[in-house]
C-alpha positions in Angstrom: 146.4 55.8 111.8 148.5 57.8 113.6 148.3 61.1 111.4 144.5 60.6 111.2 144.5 60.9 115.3 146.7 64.2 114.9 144.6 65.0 112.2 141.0 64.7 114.0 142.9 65.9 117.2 143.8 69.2 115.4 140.4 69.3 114.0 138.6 68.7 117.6 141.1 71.1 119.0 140.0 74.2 116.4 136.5 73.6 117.4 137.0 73.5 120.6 138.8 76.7 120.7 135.9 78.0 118.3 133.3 76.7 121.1 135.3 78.4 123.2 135.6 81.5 121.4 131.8 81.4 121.5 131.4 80.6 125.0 133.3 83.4 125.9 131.1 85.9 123.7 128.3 84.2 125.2 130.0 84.7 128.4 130.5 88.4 128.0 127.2 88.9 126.4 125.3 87.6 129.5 127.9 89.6 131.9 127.3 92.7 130.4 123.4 91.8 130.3 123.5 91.1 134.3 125.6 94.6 134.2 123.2 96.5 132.3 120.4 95.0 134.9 122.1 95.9 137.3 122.4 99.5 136.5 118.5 99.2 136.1 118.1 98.1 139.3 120.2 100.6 140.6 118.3 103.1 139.1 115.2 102.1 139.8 115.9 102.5 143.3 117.1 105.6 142.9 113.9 106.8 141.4 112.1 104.8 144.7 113.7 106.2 147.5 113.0 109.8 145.2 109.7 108.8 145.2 109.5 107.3 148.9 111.1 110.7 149.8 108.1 112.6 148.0 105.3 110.4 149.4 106.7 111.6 152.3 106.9 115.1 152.0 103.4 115.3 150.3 101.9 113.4 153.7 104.0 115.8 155.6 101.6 119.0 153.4 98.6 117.2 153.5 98.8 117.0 157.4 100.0 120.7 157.8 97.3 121.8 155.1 94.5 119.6 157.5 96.2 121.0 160.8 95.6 124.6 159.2 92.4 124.1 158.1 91.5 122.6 161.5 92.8 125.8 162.9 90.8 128.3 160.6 88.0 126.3 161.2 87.9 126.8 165.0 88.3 130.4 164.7 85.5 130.6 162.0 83.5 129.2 164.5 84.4 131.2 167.1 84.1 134.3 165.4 80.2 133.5 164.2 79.7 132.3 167.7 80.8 135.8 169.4 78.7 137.5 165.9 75.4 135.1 166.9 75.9 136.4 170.9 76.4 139.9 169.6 73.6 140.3 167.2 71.3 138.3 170.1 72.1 140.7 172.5 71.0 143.3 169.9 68.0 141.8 169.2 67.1 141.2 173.3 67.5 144.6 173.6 65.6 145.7 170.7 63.0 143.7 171.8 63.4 145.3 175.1 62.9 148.9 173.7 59.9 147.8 171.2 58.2 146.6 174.6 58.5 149.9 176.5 57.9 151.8 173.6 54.4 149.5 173.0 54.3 150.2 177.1 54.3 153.2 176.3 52.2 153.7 173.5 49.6 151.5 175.6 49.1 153.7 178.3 49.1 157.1 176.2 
């Protein structure tokens, strides 16, 4: 009885040691899995803060380009304001000269 123990002690031991084995591969298999995720993660934060840092700069244009166009805009119209009071001065005082020149012609 005494061998069989030593024999199904040897036995349990090799499998054990074979579970073991496999365990460990198992082991090292999900390490390097949570390594490889973690090297995702890593770069995929990267690549956010990138894109954080572009979402910011593109705000940053959009608000200069708006500021810009708000600036043109206000001296458009201030330019076709002075070009309306210009041309309705000329117009006042061409309606000014047709009158005295109908005057004019009136009392020829």
């Amino acid at each position: 009885a005494r061998q069989k123990q030593s024999v199904m002690g040897a036995v349990g031991q090799q499998m054990m040691q074979s579970y073991g084995s496999i365990s460990s591969k198992n082991n090292m298999n999900f390490i390097s899995f949570l390594i490889d995720i973690e090297e995702e993660i890593g770069e995929t934060r990267k690549e956010l803060n990138f894109c954080k840092k572009e979402v910011a700069i593109l705000n940053s244009d959009r608000e200069t380009v708006a500021e810009m166009a708000e600036t043109k805009c206000e001296d458009i119209r201030k330019y076709l304001n002075k070009e309306i009071h210009y041309l309705e001065e000329l117009i006042g005082k061409a309606q000014t000269k047709q009158k005295a020149e109908n005057s004019r012609f009136h009392f020829q």
